[in-house]
C-alpha positions in Angstrom: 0.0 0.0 0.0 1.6 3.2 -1.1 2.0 5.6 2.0 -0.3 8.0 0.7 -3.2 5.7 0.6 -2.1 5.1 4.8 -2.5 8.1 5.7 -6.3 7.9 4.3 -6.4 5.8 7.5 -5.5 8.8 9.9 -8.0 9.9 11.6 -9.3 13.4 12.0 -7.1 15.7 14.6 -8.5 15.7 17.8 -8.3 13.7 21.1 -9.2 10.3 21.2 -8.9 8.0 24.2 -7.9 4.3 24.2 -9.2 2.3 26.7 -7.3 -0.7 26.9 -8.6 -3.8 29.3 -5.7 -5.9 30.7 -4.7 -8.8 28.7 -3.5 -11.9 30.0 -0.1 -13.7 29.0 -1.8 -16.2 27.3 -1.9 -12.9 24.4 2.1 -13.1 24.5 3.1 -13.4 21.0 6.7 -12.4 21.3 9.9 -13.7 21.0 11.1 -11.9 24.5 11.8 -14.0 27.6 8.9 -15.9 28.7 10.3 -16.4 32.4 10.8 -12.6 32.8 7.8 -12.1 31.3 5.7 -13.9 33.3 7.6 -12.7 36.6 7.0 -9.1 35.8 3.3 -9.8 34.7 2.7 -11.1 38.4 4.4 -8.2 39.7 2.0 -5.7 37.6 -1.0 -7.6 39.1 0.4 -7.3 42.4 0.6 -3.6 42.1 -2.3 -2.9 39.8 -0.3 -0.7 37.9 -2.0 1.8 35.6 -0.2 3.1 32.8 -1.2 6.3 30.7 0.3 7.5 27.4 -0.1 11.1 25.7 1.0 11.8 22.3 0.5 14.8 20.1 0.6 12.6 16.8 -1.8 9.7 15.6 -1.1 6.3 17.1 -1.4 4.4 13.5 1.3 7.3 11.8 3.6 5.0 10.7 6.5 6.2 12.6 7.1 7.8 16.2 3.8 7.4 17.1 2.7 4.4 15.8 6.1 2.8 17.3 5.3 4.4 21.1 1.7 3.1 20.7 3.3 -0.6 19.5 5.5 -0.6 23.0 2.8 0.6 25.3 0.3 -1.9 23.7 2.9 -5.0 24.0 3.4 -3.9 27.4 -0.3 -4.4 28.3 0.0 -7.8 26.4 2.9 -9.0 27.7 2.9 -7.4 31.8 -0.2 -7.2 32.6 -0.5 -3.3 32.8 -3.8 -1.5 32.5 -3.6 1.6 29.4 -5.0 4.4 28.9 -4.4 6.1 25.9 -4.7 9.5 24.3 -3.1 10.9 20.8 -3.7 13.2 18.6 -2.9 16.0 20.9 -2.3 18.7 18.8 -2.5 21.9 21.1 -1.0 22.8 24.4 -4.3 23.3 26.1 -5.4 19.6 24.8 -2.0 18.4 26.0 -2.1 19.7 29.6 -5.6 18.7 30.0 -4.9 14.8 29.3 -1.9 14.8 31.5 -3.8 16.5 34.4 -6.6 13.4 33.6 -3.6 10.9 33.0 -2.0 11.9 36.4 -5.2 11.6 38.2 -5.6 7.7 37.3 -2.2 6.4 36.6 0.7 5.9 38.7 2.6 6.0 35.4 2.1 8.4 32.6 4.4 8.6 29.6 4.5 11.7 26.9 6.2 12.4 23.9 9.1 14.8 24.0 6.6 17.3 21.5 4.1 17.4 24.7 4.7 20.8 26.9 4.6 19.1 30.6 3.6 22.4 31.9 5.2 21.9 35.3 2.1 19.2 35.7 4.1 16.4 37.6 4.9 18.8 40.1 1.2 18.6 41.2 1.0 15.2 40.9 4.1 14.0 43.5 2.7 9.9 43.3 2.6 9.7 39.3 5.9 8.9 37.7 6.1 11.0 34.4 8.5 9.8 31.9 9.1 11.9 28.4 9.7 9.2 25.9 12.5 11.2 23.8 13.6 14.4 25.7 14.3 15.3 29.0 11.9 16.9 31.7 12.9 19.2 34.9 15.0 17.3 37.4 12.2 16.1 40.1 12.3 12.7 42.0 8.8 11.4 39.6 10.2 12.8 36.4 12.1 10.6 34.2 13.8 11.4 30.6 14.5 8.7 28.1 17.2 9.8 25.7 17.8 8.6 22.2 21.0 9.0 21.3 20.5 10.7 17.9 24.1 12.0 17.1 25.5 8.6 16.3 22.8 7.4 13.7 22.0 10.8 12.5 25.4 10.8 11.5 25.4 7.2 9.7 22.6 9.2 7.6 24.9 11.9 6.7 27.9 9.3 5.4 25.0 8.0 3.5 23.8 11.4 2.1 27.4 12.5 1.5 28.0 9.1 -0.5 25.3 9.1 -2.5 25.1 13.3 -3.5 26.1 14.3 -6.8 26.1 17.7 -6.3 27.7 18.2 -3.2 24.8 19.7 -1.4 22.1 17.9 1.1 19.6 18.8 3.1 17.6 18.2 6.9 14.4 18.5 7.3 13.4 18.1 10.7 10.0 18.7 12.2 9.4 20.9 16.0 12.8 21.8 16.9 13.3 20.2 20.3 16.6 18.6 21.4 16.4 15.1 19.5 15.9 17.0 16.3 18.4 19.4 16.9 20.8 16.8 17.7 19.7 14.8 14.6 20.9 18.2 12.6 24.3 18.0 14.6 24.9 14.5 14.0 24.0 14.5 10.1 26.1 17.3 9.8 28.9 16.1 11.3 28.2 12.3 9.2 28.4 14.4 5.7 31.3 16.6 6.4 33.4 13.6 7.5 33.2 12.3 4.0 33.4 15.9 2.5 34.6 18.5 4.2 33.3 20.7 1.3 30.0 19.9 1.6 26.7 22.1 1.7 24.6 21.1 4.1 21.2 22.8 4.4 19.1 22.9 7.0 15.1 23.7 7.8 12.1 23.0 10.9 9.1 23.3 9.3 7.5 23.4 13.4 5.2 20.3 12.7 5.8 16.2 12.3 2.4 15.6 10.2 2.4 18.8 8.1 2.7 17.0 4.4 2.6 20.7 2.7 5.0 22.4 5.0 7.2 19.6 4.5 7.4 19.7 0.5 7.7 23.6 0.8 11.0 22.9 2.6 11.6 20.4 0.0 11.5 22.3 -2.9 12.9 24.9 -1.1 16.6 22.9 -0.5 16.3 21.1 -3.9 16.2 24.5 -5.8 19.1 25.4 -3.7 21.1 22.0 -4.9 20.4 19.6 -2.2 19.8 16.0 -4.0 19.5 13.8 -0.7 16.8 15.1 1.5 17.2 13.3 5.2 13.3 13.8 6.5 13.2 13.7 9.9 9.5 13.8 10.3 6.5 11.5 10.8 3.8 11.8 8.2 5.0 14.7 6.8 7.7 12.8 5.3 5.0 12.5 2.2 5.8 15.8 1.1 9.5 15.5 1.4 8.6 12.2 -1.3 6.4 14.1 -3.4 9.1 17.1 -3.8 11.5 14.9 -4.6 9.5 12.8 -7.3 8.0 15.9 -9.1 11.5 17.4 -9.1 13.2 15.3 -11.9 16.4 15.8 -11.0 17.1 12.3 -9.4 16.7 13.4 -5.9 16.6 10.6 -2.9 15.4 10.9 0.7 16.5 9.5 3.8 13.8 8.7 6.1 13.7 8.4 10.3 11.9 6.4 13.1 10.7 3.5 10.8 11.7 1.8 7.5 10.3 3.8 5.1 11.9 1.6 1.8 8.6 -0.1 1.1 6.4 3.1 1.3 8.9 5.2 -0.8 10.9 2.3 -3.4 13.0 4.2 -5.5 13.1 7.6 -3.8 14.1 6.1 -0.3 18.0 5.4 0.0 17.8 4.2 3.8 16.6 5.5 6.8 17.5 6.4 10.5 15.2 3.5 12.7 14.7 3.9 16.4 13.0 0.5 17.9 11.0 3.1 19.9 8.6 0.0 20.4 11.5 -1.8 22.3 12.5 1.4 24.0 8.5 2.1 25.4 8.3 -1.6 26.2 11.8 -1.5 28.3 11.3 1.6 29.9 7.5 0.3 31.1 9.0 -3.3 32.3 11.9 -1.9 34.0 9.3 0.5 36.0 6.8 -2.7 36.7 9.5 -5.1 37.5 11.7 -2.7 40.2 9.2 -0.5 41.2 11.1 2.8 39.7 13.2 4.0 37.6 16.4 6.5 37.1 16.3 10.0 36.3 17.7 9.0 32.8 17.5 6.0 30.5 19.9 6.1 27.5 19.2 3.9 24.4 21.5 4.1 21.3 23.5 2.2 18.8 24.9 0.0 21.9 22.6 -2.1 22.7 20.7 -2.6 19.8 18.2 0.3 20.2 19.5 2.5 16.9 20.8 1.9 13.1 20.6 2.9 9.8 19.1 0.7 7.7 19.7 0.8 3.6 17.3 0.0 1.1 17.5 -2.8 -1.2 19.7 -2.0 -4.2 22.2 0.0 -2.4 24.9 0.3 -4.1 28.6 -1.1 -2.8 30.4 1.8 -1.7 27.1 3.1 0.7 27.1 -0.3 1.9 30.4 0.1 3.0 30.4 3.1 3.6 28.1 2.3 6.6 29.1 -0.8 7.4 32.9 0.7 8.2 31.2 3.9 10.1 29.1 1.8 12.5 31.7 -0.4 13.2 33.7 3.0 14.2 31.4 4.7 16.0 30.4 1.0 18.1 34.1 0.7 19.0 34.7 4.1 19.9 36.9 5.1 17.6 34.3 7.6 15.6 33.0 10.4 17.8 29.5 11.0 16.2 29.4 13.9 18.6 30.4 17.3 16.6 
């Protein structure tokens, strides 16, 4: 299904809640550890623990969202939580109302990094908040959950660099909070390793899901040379495609969150993928199983949590290309960090 036809799917902006019942283990499809599994589902029962989930994009986006929603459900299949969900949240007012709700009924509430907290946890002493990519006000119930962007971002610029033809690429990135900004860093800091030369443009078009904004900025960098666009974005990523289609100048995109090679074939030279499903699931079991959690949780290209996946086709020197760069930046001898 082209991605295009998906996002018929979306439904309209505004706030929807999930109600999710709890599920018993017998639901466990996964290929995770059944003995932990099972010990951490007893726990949750023990503790009736009620977990909440805000999100200021659609739950079935495709990419951040969609990925977030993924973890939290296989968290309610797998341990035994109780979820209450709520996307779509596309103002601050809507946001700080379904945290204040969220607070009231869970004892932990998770929120994208694009949600303005407000101060709310600070009301609400017993609820553990945890922002899912950012980092919140140090307070004993707030938790932050960084993705190491630099690394990976900057496998996407080796890539872009590679592949360009005219020595000029471009970042696209949507609201320009500290995951995208470090994106920019890192991709920056990927491309100029492999040419010091080259011109790398950069634009925040302020939204995740805005298709038109997003091919604006598009157009915008190919007129001024760039032929590999990386689109940091969610569904706005569309527009980014459709720029680079109409263009007809041979211009490829890089995509980020989830593989996007299926949904863009022969515009899409490989793309930046978080398992943000494992890294919502892991941050929920880890909160179920010891009761808590630490001020920070880290997840990157150690571990498993982070990499840059190619599209099929690639040609030999970007598979090398990031092949040698990730086994640099693993064993320390790259510093993605400019």
């Amino acid at each position: 299904m082209q991605f295009e036809a998906r996002l018929k799917l979306l439904r309209p902006t505004a706030v929807v809640f999930v109600v999710a019942a709890t599920i018993g283990l017998a639901a466990c499809g996964s290929s995770s550890s059944s003995s932990s599994s099972s010990s951490a589902s007893t726990s949750a029962a023990k503790k009736g623990i009620e977990v909440g989930l805000a999100q200021p994009t659609p739950n079935n986006d495709h990419s951040f969202g969609e990925a977030t929603h993924n973890g939290a459900v296989k968290a309610q299949s797998q341990l035994g939580v109780k979820l209450t969900e709520v996307d779509s949240l596309t103002t601050p007012r809507a946001q700080a109302s379904a945290l204040q709700n969220l607070a009231r009924r869970n004892e932990l509430v998770l929120m994208d990094g694009a949600i303005s907290s407000q101060g709310i946890s600070s009301k609400f002493p017993k609820t553990h908040f945890v922002v899912t990519d950012g980092t919140l006000p140090s307070a004993p119930n707030n938790h932050s959950v960084h993705q190491d962007w630099h690394p990976v971002a900057y496998l996407a610029g080796v890539a872009a660099a590679t592949a360009s033809k005219t020595h000029t690429v471009g970042f696209i990135g949507g609201i320009p909070i500290p995951v995208i900004l470090d994106a920019q860093k890192g991709y920056t800091a990927g491309a100029k390793s492999v040419d010091p030369s080259i011109k790398v443009l950069h634009t925040t078009i302020g939204s995740f899901t805005d298709s038109a904004k997003g091919k604006d900025a598009a157009n915008a960098q190919i007129a001024g040379g760039a032929d590999v666009l990386y689109a940091d974005l969610d569904t706005a990523h569309t527009g980014i495609v459709q720029a680079a289609k109409q263009s007809g100048k041979g211009v490829h995109v890089i995509g980020s969150v989830a593989p996007k090679c299926d949904i863009s074939k022969g515009i899409d030279i490989g793309d930046t993928v978080f398992d943000q499903e494992r890294i919502v699931f892991t941050t929920i079991k880890d909160y179920v199983e010891d009761g808590k959690l630490p001020p920070t949780l880290t997840f990157g290209l150690k571990g498993g949590y982070s990499s840059f996946q190619l599209c099929p086709g690639a040609s030999a020197a970007l598979k090398k290309a990031v092949a040698t760069t990730s086994d640099g930046l693993l064993a320390g001898k790259i510093n993605a960090n400019p």
